[in-house]
N, C-alpha and C positions, 0 to 999 in steps of 0.2 A: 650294219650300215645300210644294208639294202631294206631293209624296214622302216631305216628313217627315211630313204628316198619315197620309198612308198607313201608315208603319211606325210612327206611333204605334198605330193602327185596329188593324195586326197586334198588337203586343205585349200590345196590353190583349186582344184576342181569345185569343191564348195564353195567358193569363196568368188570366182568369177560367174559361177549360176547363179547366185543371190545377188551379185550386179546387173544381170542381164536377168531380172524376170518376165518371166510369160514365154520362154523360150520351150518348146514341145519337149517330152521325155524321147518320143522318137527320134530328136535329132541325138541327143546326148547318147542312145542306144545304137543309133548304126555310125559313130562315132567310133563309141567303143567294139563296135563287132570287128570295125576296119581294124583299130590297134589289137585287138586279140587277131588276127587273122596275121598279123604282122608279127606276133609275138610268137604264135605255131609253126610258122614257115622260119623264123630267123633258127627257132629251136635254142643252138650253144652260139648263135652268131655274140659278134660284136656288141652289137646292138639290142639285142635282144632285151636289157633291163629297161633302154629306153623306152620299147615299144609297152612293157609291162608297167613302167610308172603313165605312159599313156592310158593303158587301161586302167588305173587306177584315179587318175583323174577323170576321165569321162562318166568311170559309176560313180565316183562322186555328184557330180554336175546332176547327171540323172537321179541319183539322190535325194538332191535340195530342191528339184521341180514336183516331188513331191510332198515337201514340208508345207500344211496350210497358211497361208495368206488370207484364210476368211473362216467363219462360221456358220451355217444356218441363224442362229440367233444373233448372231450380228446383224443381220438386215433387217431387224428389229430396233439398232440403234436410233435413237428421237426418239420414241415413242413410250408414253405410259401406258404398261400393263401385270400382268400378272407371270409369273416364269414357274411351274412346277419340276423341281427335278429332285438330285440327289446328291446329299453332302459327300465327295468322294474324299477328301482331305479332312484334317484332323482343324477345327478349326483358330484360326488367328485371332489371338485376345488381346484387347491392347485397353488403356483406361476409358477410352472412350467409344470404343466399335468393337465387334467381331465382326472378322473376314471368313465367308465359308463361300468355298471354291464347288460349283454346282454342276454335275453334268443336266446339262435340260431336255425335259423328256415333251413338254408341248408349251404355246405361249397361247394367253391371253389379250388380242389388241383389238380395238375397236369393235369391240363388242363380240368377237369372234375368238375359236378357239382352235387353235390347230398344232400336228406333232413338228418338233424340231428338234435340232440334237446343235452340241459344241457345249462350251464349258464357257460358264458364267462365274464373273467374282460379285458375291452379293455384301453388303455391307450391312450392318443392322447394328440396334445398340446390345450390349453386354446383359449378363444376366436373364436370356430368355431358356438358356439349359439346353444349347443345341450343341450336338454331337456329329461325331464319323458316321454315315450311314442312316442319317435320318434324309427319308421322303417331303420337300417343304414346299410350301409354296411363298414366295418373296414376290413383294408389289410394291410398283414405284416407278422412276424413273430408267430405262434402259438405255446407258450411251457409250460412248469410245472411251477408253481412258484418257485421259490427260498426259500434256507434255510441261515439263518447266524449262526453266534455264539450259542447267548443265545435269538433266533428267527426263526423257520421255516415257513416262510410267506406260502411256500405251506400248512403244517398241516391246518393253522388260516382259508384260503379259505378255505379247503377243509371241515371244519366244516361248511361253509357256503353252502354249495354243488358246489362249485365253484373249477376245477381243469384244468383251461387253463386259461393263458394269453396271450395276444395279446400286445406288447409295442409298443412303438413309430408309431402307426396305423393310417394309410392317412385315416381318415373317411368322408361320404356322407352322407347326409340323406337323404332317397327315398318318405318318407312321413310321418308324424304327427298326435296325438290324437288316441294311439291304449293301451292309460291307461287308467286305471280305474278315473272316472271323479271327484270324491273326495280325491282321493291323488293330482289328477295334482292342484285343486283347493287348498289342504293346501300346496301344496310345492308352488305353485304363490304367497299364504298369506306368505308364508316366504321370498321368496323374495323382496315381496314389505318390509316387516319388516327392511330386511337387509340395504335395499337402504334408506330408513327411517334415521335407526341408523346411519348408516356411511354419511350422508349428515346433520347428529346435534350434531355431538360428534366429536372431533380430534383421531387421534393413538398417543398412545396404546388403549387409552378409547374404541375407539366405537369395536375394535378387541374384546376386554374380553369383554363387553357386549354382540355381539353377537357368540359368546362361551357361554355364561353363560345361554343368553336366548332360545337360536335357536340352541347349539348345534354345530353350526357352526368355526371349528378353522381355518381357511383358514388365516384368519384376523389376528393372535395372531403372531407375528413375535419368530422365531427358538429360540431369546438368552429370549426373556420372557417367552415362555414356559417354560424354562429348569429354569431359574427361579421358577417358579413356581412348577416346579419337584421336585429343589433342597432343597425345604423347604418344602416340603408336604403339600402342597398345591394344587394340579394339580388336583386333585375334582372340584373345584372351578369352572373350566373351559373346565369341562368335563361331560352332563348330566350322572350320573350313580348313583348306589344305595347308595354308598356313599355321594354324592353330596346331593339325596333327604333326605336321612336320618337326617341330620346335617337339612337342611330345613325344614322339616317337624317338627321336636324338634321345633326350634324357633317359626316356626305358630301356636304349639300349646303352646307355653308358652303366644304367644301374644291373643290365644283365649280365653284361663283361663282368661286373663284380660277382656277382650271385654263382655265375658258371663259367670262368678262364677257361678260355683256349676249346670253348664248344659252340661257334659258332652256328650250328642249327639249334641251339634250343634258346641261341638271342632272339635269331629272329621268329622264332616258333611262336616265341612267350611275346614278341613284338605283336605278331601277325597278329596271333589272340585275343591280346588287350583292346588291340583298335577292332578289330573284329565283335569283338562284347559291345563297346563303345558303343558302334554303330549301332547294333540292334539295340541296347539300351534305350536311347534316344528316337528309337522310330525309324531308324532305316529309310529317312527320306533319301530323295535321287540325289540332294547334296551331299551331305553329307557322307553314303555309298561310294559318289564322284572320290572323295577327298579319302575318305579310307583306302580307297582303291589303286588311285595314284601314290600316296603314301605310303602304301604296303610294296609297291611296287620298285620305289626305289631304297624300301627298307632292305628287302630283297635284292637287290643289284650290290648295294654299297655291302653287305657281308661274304658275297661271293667274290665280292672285291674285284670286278673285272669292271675294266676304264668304259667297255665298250656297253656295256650292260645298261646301266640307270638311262642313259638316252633312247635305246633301244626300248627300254619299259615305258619310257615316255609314250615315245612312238605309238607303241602297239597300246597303250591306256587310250591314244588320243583315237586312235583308229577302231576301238572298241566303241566309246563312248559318242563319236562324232557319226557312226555308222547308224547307231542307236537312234539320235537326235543331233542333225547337224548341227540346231542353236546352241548346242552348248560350247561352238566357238564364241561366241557370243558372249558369255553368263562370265560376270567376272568373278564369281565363286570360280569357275573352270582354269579361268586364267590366272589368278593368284597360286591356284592350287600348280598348276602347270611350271609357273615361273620358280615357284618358291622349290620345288623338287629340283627345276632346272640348277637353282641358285644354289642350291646344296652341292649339286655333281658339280657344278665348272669351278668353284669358288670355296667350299671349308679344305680342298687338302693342300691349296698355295695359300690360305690366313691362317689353316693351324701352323703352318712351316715357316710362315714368317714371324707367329706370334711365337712361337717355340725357340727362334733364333732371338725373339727384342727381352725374352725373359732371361735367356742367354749372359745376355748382357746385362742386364742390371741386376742380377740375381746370382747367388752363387750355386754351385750346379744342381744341389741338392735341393734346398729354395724352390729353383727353379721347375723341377720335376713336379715338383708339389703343386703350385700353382697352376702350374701347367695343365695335371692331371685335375684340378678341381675345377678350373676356369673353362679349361677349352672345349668342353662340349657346348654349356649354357653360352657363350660370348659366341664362339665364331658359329653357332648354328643361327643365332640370333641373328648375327652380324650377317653372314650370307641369306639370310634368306628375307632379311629387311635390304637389301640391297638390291636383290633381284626382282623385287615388290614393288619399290620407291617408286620408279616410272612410274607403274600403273596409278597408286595412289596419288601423285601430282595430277594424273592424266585424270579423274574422276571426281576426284575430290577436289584438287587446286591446293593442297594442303601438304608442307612437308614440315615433321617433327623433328626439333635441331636435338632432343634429348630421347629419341626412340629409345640408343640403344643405352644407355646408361636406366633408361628403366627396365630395358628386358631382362639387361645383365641379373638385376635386383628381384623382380618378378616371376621370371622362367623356371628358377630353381624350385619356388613353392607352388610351382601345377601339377608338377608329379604329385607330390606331397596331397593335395588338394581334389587330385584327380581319384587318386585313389582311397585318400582318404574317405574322401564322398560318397564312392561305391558302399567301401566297408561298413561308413554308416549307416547307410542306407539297407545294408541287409542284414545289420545286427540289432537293427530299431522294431522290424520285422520277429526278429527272433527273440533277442535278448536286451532290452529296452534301456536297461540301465548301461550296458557296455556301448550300446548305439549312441545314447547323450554324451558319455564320457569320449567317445569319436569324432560327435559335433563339435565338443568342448576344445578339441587338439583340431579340428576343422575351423574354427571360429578365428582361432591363433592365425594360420594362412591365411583367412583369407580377409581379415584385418591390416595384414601388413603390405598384403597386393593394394589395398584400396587406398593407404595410407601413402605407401608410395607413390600409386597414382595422382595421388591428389594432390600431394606437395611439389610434384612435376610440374602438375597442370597448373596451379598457381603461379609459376614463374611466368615472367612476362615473353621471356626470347623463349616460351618451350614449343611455340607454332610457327609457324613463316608462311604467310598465303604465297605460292608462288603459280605461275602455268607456265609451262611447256609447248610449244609446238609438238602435236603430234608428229608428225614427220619426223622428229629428232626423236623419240620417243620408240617410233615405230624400227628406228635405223641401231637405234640401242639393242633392241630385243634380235633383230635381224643378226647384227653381230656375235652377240652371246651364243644363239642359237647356230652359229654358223660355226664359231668357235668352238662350240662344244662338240659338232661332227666333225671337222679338222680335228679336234684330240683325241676324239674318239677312233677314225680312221687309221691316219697317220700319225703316229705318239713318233716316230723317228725320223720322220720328214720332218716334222716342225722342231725338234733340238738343231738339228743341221741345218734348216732356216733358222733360227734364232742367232745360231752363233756366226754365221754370215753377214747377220744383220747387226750384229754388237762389233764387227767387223768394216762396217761400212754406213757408219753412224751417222758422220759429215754428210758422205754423200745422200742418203736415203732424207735427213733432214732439209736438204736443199732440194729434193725432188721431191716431195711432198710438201716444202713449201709453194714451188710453182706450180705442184698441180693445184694446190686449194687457190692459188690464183686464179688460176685459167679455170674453177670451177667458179669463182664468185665473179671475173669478170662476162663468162657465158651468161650466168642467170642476170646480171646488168644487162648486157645485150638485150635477153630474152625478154625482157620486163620492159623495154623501151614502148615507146607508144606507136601502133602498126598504122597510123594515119584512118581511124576508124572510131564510128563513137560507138562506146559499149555502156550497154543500160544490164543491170544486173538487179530482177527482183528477188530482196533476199528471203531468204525460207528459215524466218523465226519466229514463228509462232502463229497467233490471231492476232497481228501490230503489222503496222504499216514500216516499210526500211527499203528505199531502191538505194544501188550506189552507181551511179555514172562516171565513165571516164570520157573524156574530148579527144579528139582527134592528135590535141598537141601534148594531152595527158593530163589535163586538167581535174580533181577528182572532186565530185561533189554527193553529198551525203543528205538524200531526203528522208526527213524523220531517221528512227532505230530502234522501234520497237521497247520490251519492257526486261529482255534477256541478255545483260553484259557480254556474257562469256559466249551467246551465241552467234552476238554480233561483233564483237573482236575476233572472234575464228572468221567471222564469212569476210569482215574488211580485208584482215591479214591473208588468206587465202588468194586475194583478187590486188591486193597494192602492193607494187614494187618491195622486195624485201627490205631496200635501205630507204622507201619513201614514206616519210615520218609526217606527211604535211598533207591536210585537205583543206584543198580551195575554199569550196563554197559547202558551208552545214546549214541546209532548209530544216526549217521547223515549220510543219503546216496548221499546227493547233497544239494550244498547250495539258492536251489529253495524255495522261501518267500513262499509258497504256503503249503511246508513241512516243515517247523523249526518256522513259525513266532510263534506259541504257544508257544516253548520250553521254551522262555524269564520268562513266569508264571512256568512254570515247577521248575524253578530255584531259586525261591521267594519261594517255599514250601520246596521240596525237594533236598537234597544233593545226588550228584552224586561222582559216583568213579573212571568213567574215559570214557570218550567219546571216540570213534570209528569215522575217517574222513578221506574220502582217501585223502586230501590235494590239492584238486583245488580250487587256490586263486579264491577269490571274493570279488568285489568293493563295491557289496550293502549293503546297512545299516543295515537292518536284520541281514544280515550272520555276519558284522564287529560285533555289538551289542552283540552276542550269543556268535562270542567267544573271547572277551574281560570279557563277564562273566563271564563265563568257565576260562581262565584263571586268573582273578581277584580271584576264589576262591583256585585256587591250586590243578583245578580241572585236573589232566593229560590228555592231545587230543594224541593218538596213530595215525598215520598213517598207515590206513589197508588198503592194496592193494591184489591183488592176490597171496596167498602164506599163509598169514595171518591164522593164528590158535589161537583161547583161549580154553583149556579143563577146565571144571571145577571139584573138586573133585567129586561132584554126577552122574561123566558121561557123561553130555551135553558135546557136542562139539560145537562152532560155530565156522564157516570158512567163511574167503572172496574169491571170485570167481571173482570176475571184482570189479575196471578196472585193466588192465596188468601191466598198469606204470603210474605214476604219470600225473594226468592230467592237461593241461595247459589252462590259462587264456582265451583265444580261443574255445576251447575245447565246445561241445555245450553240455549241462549238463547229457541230458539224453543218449547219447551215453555213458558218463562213470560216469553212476549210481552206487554206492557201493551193490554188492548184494551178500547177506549171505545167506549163506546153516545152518542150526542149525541140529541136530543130537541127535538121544538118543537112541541106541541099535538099531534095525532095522525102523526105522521111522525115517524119514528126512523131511523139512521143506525146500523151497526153496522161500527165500525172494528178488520179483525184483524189488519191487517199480516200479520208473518210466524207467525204459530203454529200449529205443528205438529196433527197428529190427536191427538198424546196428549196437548195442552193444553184441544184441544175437549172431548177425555173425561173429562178432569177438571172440567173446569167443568160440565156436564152430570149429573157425578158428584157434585157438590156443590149441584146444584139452584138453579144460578145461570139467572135468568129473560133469555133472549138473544131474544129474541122485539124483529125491527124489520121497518122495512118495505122499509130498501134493506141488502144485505150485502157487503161488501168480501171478493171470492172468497179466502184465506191464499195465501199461499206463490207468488203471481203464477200459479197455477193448475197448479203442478208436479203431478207423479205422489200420488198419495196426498196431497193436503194437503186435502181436506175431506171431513170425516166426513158419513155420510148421514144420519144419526141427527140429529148437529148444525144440518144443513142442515134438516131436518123440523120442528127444535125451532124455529130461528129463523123459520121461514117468511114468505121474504122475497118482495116481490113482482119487486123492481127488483135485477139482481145486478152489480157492479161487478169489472173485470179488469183491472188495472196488469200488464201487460206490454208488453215491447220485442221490435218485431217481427226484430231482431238478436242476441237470445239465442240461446245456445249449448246453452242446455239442454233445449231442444224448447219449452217452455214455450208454451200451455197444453195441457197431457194430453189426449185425447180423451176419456179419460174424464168427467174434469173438466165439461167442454164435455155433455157428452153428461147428466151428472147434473145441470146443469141448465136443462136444457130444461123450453118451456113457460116461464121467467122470462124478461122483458124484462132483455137481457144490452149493456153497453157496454161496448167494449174500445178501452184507449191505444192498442193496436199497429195501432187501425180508425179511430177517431173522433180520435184524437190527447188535450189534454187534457178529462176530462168537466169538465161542469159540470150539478151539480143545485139547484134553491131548492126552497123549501118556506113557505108561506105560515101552517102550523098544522094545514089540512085538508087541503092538494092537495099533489101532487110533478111537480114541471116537469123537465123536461130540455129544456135550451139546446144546442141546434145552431151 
């Protein structure tokens, strides 16, 4: 128990230093000197473990101020040149790129050449015969990675310490053999494995084979993947803790057979396999992760002690998170994590209630039988897809109504598969003819894994897009997690609470009725409107999206950018839990880039009347949006300059551009619809995307832009604010919606440099802003 306090002490220390960056490791270290200095004086006190998970939070904290935030070669991003370094990774082949993960040893820019160091992912096409350990030089563009929807591929690298790519890169290689000689020697034994399998097996077989065995999906073609996605199934074909979990269950039910009643040499020959496994494959830090937690609670569950596998947890997490804290982060970690958790809280109450439902329908002998054939493959399944589900809703949006009826079917033939594969694979080596006839009994498996998959995936009800509130998501795991140290602790305190509580049923359901009252009338309260207007610029993407609320609670929604899922999170995060309704939905141009989200906007929530200065558009987006819009009876006003809504609490908004109706021709962002909002002496001046020659016109037409906070145009590109314009408006507070994953350098120095001297917030810094405004004063919320 006192281990999991400890790696709880860690995690939350990690986990609020990564909140609060740029905080000094000196503070996190005379921190912790104080709680160690509290922990030697208490000695056997009381308190004493208190002041010890203190110290363990604070090395934490001081931990994570050391994990990089940047690279050398990163400050290289924008710029085309040349990057010399060397392949430290095995490289990623996929039909159309190779990925090789580079440490860089000097850059090529502007005509200059100098030494740098950090790790580069370079991209190039396939077929150039590059390896582990070759010296290259790759030329082209160097930038951030990219963010999508419900995916910031920069975050993913940058947990790797990886924050530059290089795409479509003309690469050389200058020389060979500068890796370590037993990686190059197991990523060669994989190779040769690969070429093996795919020269004794047809596709799709020999693809899922090596997926299965090597890790390898190169092989696995786009529509069987997703397959195999769609059925929850994608474990299968992906080593991770999942994958081992479900495997290691089956080896040891097949060892109890092999060796009764010797529980060290189950888990001996357990520890083994995955052990082989690992190195087999390459011994990446994934995979390592997932053997390691998976041995760990291989290891708990035969010693059979309740307090054990949590404990192993614990001390996996506190090994691996010490290592590299991102790997709270890495949902490899976290599946691997939950799925062990989901086996200790959850296979020994569903084998015991599936042991009593076969009970009953079966006669006792029957019953034994199935029992003993079923209940490894189903409740390992069962629990460790349950303990999973969150997460997968939470990343994917996607939950499979037929998971477990395929695992049931599937599960049994991976041992089978697993090992078969080996066996071929070093009998093909040795003894050629016995290796085919191995393929031959291997082809059987892994035909009916695929066959199954696919007849799943063909049903119409086998997927269900759903999402989740994290929050509900996060209070799931909180619990499990909570529960599982309550049983691990107290296994005799909680029988004598339970039966207390079987005891006092009535009463306990009428107090937990009124509390989740008094819990949902609080957050009513909470969410009331504080007689304040709040502008909230939201932080999705390189797209335009502010969402306003009025004083009296009015909510209005400019533009939303081209990421659904990211802007149903930031609405829902910011509007009343039970309020289902926005006011006013501006559209300031019909740019796919600004509105394609809105579509989901419209599937949630009801609107009351959209705001569009009326220039026609042919594209499908803009037709789509407002054939919805007016399919609902949703009113579209044509706001042009002149334009006024007062609402009863005071807010004013007004349109400022464009002058007149814009025509088909028209190039978008010259006649941007841009709102001025208003609340006693504080003004808000919204431009979204419009260009300098829309600022000139409006200026040139003696249009009054004078606020006190300004929405920098164009996300701060080259040229997009006039100085003139900026003089006219003379703002105090300036506002910058950019992604710090743009491709297009995005914000200009110029930009940046004109202006200075103004109190400047930026998404790609602060993440999303928030401002209120009371009438007289302008807050900014942290």
């Amino acid at each position: 128990m006192r281990l999991i306090i400890l790696a709880v002490a860690w995690v939350l220390g990690i986990s609020l230093a990564r909140e609060l960056p740029g905080q000094p490791p000196s503070l996190w270290l005379a921190a912790f000197g104080v709680a160690l200095a509290s922990a030697i004086a208490l000695r056997r006190g009381r308190w004493l473990w208190l002041a010890i998970g203190i110290c363990a939070f604070c090395a934490a904290g001081m931990r994570q101020t050391f994990v990089p935030r940047d690279s050398e070669i990163a400050a290289h991003n924008g710029y085309r040149g040349s990057v010399t370094g060397i392949v430290i990774a095995e490289p990623a082949i996929t039909a159309d790129r190779v990925q090789l993960r580079v440490e860089a040893e000097s850059v090529f820019v502007n005509n200059r050449e100098r030494e740098t160091s950090g790790l580069l992912l370079v991209e190039t096409v396939p077929g150039a015969g590059l390896k582990y350990g070759d010296r290259i030089r790759a030329t082209g563009a160097i930038s951030m990675p990219a963010s999508w929807d419900t995916f910031s591929y920069a975050d993913y690298l940058a947990r790797q310490g990886v924050f530059s790519i290089l795409r479509n890169a003309a690469v050389t290689v200058l020389d060979s053999g500068h890796g370590d000689s037993f990686l190059a020697a197991l990523i060669e034994l994989k190779a040769i494995a690969k070429r093996l399998i795919a020269t004794s097996l047809p596709e799709p077989q020999a693809g899922l084979l090596a997926g299965i065995l090597l890790g390898d999906e190169s092989g696995i073609s786009p529509d069987l993947a997703d397959d195999f996605s769609r059925v929850g199934a994608a474990h299968i074909i992906a080593i991770s803790g999942f994958n081992m979990v479900i495997l290691s269950g089956i080896v040891i039910r097949i060892g109890r057979r092999l060796f009764p009643g010797n529980g060290a040499a189950v888990t001996l020959n357990a520890l083994s396999l995955m052990a082989v496994y690992a190195i087999f494959v390459g011994g990446s830090p994934g995979v390592l992760r997932a053997a390691l937690m998976t041995g760990l609670y291989v290891i708990g569950s035969q010693l059979q002690r309740k307090t054990f596998t949590p404990a192993s947890l614990a001390f996996a997490t506190l090994l691996l998170s010490a290592a590299d804290p991102n790997v709270l982060l890495d949902l490899g970690f976290q599946l691997s994590f939950f799925a062990v958790l989901g086996l200790a809280v959850f296979v020994e109450p569903f084998s015991r209630c599936f042991r009593r439902l076969l009970g009953i329908m079966l006669p006792p002998r029957s019953a034994s039988r199935v029992h003993g054939l079923l209940d490894e493959p189903l409740i390992v399944s069962l629990a460790a897809h349950l303990a999973t589900m969150p997460l997968i809703i939470l990343y994917f949006g996607r939950l499979s109504l037929v998971a477990i009826p395929v695992n049931l079917l599937i599960v049994p033939a991976q041992a089978a598969i697993l090992l078969l594969g080996m066996a071929a694979l070093a009998a093909k080596l040795i003894a050629p003819v016995l290796g085919s006839l191995l393929f031959l009994a291997e082809l059987v498996a892994l035909s009916w894994t695929i066959g199954v998959v696919r007849f799943f995936a063909s049903l119409d009800f086998a997927e269900l897009s759903l999402a989740l509130d994290s929050r509900l998501i996060q209070a799931f795991y909180l619990l499990m997690i909570g529960g599982a140290m309550l049983r691990a602790a107290r296994p005799r305190l909680l029988k004598r609470l339970a039966h207390r509580l079987q005891a006092k049923t009535l009463l306990i359901a009428l107090g937990g009725t009124g509390l989740l009252a008094l819990i949902l009338a609080a957050g009513y309260m909470h969410s009331r409107p504080d007689g304040r207007l709040h502008l909230w610029l939201l932080d999705i993407g390189h797209n335009n999206a502010a969402l306003i609320q009025t004083p009296g609670g009015a909510q209005i929604l400019v533009d939303g950018g081209r990421f659904p899922a990211r802007l149903l999170t930031a609405i829902g995060d910011r509007l009343p839990f039970h309020d289902r309704h926005i006011e006013i939905l501006a559209i300031t141009q019909p740019d796919e880039w600004d509105i394609a989200a809105l579509a989901a906007v419209l599937d949630r929530y009801t609107v009351g009347a959209a705001l569009y200065h009326g220039q026609p558009n042919h594209g499908d987006v803009y037709k789509a949006l407002m054939e919805r819009l007016r399919g609902s009876n949703t009113p579209v006003v044509e706001a042009r300059a002149g334009y006024r809504l007062e609402f009863s609490d005071g807010a004013l908004l007004e349109a400022l551009h464009p002058q007149t109706k814009p025509e088909n021709s028209d190039r978008l962002s010259n006649q941007s619809l841009v709102l001025r909002l208003s609340y006693g002496e504080v003004s808000f001046l919204l431009t979204g995307d419009l260009s300098g020659h829309g600022q000139l016109e409006m200026l040139a037409n003696g249009v009054p832009v004078l606020a006190t906070v300004l929405q920098v145009p164009q996300h701060g590109a080259a040229r997009s604010l006039d100085e003139g314009f900026l003089r006219a408006v003379q703002p105090q507070v300036a506002l910058l919606q950019v992604d710090a994953a743009n491709r297009r350098g995005d914000p200009d120095p110029d930009i940046i440099d004109l202006l200075d001297g103004l109190e400047l917030y930026r998404t790609d810094e602060q993440g999303t802003i928030h401002l209120s405004a009371d009438g007289a004063t302008l807050r900014a919320h942290h």
